[in-house]
ROGU-335212 format. One record per residue (C-alpha): residue number from 1; residue in three letters; x, y, z. Coordinates in steps of 0.25 Angstrom, whole numbers, plus 5000, padded with zeros to 4 digits. Each point is the difference from the previous one (the first is absolute). Layout:
N
+-----+------+------+-------+------+
! seq ! type ! east ! north !   up !
+-----+------+------+-------+------+
! NUM !  ALA !    X !     Y !    Z !
...
+-----+------+------+-------+------+
This chain:
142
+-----+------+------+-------+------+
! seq ! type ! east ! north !   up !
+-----+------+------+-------+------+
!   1 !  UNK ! 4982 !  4813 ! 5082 !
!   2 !  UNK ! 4992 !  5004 ! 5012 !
!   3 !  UNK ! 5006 !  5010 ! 5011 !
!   4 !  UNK ! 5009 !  4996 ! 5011 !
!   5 !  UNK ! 4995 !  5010 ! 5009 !
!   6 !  UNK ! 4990 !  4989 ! 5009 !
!   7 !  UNK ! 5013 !  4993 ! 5003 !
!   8 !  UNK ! 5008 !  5011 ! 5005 !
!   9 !  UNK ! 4989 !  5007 ! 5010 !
!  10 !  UNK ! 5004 !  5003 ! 5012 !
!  11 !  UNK ! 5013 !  5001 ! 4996 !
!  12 !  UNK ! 5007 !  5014 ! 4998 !
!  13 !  UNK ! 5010 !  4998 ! 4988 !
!  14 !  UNK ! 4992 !  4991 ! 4992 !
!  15 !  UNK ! 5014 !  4992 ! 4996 !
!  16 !  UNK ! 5006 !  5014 ! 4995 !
!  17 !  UNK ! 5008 !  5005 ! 5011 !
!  18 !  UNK ! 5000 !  5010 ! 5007 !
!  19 !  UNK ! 5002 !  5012 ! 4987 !
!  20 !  UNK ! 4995 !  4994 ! 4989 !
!  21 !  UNK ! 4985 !  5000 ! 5003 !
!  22 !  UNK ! 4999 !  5016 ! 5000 !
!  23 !  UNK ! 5006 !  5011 ! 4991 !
!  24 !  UNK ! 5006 !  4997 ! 4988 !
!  25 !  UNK ! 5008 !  4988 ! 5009 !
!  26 !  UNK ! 5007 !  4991 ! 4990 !
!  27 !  UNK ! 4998 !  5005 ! 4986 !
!  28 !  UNK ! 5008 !  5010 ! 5000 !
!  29 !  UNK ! 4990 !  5014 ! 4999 !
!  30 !  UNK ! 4989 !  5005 ! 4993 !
!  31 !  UNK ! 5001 !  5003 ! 4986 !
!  32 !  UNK ! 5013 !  5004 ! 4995 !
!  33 !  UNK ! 5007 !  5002 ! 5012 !
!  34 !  UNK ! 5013 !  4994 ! 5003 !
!  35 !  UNK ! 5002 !  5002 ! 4982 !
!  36 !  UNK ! 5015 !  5007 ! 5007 !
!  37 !  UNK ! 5002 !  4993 ! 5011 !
!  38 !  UNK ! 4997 !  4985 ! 5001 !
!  39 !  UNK ! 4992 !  4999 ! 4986 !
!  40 !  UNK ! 5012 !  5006 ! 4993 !
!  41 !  UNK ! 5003 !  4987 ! 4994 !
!  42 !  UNK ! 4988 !  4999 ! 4995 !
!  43 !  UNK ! 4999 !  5014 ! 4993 !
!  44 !  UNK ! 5012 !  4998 ! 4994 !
!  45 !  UNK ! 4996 !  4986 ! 4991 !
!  46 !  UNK ! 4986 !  5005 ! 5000 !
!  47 !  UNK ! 4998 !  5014 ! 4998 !
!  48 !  UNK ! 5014 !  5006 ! 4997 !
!  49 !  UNK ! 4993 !  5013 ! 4994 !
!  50 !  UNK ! 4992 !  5003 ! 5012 !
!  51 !  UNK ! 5007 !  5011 ! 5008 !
!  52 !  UNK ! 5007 !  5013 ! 4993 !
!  53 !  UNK ! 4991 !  5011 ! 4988 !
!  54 !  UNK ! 4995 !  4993 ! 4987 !
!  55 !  UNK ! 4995 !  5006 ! 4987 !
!  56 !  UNK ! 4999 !  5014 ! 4996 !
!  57 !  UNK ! 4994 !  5013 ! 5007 !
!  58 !  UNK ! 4995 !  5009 ! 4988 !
!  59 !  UNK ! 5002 !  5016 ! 5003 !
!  60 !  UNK ! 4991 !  5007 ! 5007 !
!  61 !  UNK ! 4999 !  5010 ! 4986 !
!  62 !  UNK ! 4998 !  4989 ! 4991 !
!  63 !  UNK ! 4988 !  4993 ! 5009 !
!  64 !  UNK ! 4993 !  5015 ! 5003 !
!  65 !  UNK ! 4985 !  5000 ! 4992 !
!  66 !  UNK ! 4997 !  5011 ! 4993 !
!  67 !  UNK ! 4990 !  5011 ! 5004 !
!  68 !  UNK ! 4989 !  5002 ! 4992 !
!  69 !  UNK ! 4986 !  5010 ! 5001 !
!  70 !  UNK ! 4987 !  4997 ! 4992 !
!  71 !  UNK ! 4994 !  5011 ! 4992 !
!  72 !  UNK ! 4988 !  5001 ! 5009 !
!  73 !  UNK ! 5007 !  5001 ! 5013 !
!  74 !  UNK ! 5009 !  5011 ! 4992 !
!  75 !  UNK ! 4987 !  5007 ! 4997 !
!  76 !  UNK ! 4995 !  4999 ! 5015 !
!  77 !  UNK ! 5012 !  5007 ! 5007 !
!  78 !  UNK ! 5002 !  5011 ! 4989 !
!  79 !  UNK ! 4997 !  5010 ! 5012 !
!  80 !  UNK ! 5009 !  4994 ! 5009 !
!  81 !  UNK ! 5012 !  4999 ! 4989 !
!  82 !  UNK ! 4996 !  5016 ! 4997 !
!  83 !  UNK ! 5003 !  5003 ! 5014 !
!  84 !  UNK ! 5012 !  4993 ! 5000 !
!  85 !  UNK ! 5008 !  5005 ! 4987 !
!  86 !  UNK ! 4997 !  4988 ! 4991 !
!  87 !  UNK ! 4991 !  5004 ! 4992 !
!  88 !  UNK ! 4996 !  5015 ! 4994 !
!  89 !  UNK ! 4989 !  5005 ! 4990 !
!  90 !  UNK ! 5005 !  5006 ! 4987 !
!  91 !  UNK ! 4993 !  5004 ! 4989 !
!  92 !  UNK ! 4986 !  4992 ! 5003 !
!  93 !  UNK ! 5010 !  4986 ! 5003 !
!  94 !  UNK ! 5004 !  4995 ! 5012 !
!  95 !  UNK ! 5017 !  4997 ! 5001 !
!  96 !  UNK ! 5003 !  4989 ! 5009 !
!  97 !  UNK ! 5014 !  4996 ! 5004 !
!  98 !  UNK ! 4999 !  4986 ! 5006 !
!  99 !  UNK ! 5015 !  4998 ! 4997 !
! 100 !  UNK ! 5002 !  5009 ! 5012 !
! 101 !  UNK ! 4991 !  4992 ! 5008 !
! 102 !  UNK ! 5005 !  4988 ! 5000 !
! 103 !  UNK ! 4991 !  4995 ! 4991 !
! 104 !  UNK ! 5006 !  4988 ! 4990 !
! 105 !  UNK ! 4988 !  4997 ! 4992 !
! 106 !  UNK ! 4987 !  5006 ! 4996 !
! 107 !  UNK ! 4989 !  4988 ! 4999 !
! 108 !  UNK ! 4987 !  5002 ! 4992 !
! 109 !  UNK ! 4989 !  4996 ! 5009 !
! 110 !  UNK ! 4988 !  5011 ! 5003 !
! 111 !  UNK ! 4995 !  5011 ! 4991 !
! 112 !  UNK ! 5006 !  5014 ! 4998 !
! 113 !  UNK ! 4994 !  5013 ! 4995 !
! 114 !  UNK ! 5009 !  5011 ! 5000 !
! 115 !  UNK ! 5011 !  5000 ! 4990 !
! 116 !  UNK ! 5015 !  4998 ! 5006 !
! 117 !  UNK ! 5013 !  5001 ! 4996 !
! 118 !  UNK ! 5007 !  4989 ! 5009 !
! 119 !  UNK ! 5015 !  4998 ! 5003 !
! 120 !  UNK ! 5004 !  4985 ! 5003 !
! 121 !  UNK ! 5010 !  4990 ! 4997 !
! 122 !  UNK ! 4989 !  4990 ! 4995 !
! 123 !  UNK ! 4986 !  4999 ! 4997 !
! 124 !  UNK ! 4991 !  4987 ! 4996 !
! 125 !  UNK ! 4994 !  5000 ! 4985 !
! 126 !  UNK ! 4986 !  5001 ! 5007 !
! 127 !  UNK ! 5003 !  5014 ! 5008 !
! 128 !  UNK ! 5009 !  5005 ! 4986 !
! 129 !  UNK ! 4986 !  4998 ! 4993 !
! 130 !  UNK ! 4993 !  5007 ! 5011 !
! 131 !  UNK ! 5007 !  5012 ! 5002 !
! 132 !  UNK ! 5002 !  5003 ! 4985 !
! 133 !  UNK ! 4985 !  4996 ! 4998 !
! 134 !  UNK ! 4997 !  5010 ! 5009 !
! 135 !  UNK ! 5010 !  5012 ! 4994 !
! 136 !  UNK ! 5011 !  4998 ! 5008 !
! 137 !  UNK ! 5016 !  4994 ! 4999 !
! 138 !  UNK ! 5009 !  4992 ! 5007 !
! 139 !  UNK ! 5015 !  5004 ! 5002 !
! 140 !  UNK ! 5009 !  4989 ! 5003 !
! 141 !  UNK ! 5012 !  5004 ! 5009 !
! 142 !  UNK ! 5008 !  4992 ! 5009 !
+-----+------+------+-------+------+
């Protein structure tokens, strides 16, 4: 169907009156506005489940991800966990807390060469292999 606009130029309401041609005029809003007022009606037949809290919010403690450290990185900031009081040299190996550091788990990626005597809550099958390959032992303590 072609425009109307040619027959109503020169005229300023183009048939409409004077509000309904600007705004949101006649319809009622943009969007969901009027869904409390004047679209209530309409909420209630259509939507009944649209205002108020649905479905479940899991606990902060449950969603948290573990913290885990590769062996290589481990192996990188020995110094610096020396400095700190994680880790200390006995006996020709390496102790290493990781418990204290908030480590959760120890991954196996990168390559070690000293021995160490690690303590963490878990380890991964490839960084057990390494570690014992390499001399050492894992403690596991939560």
């Amino acid at each position: 169907m072609p425009s109307r606009t040619n027959k109503f130029r020169g005229r300023r309401t183009h048939g409409r009156g004077k509000k309904s041609g600007r705004g949101a005029g006649k319809m009622g809003g943009h969007g969901n506005a009027g869904l409390l007022k004047h679209k209530f009606m309409w909420v209630l037949k259509n939507d009944p489940q649209h205002f108020g809290r649905h479905g479940f919010k899991r606990p902060q403690k449950m969603v948290s991800a573990k913290i885990a450290l590769n062996l290589g990185d481990m192996e990188e900031k020995l110094e610096d966990y020396m400095k700190q009081g994680f880790a200390v040299e006995e006996n020709g190996k390496v102790k290493i807390n990781l418990t204290s550091m908030g480590v959760d788990k120890l991954l196996g990626f990168g390559k070690i060469s000293k021995s160490y005597d690690v303590i963490v809550a878990e380890t991964s099958a490839l960084a057990r292999e390494k570690i014992e390959a390499a001399g050492g032992s894992i403690i596991e303590e939560l």
